[in-house]
C-alpha positions in Angstrom: -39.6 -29.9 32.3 -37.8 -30.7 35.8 -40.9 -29.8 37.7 -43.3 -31.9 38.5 -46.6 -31.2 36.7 -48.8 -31.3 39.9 -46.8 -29.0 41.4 -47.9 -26.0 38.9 -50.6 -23.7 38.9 -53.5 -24.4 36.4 -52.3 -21.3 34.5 -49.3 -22.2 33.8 -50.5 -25.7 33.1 -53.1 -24.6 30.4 -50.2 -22.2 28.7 -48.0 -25.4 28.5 -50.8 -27.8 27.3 -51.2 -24.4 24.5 -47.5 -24.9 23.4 -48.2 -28.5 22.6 -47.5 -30.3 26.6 -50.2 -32.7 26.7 -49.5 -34.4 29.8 -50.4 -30.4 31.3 -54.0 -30.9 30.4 -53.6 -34.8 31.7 -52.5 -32.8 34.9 -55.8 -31.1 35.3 -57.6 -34.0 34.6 -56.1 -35.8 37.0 -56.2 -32.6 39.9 -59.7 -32.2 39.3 -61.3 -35.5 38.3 -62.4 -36.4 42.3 -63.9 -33.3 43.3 -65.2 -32.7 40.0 -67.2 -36.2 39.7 -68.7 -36.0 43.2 -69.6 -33.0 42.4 -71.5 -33.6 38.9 -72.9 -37.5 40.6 -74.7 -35.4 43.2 -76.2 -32.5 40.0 -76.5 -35.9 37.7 -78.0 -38.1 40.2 -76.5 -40.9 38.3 -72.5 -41.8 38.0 -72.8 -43.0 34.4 -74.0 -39.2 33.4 -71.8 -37.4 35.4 -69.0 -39.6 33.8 -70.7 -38.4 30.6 -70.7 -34.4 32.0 -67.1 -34.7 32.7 -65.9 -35.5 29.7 -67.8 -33.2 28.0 -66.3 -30.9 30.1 -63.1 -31.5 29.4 -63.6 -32.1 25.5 -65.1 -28.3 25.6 -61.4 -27.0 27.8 -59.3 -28.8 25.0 -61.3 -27.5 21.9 -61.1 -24.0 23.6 -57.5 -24.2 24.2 -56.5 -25.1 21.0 
């Protein structure tokens, strides 16, 4: 695609990472990884868990996706 991934809306980034794009779902990684960790280190309490929470997180978004 011309555009530029972080340009696009989440929707249409999770309908492209569904018709195979995976740099869409490294887009909204990416877009939410900083908000989304300081977030989950304050639930956590610990960074090493809320590393652990985030990946989940994003394991469970792919395998529903697919």
């Amino acid at each position: 695609m011309t555009d530029r991934l972080e340009t696009r809306s989440d929707e249409d980034l999770v309908g492209s990472y569904r018709r195979g794009d995976h740099s869409a779902l490294e887009a909204l990684i990416r877009r939410y990884h900083d908000d989304l960790l300081r977030f989950l280190v304050r639930l956590v309490g610990n960074r090493a868990g809320a590393a652990d929470v985030f990946q989940e997180t994003f394991v469970q978004i792919h395998t529903s996706l697919e």
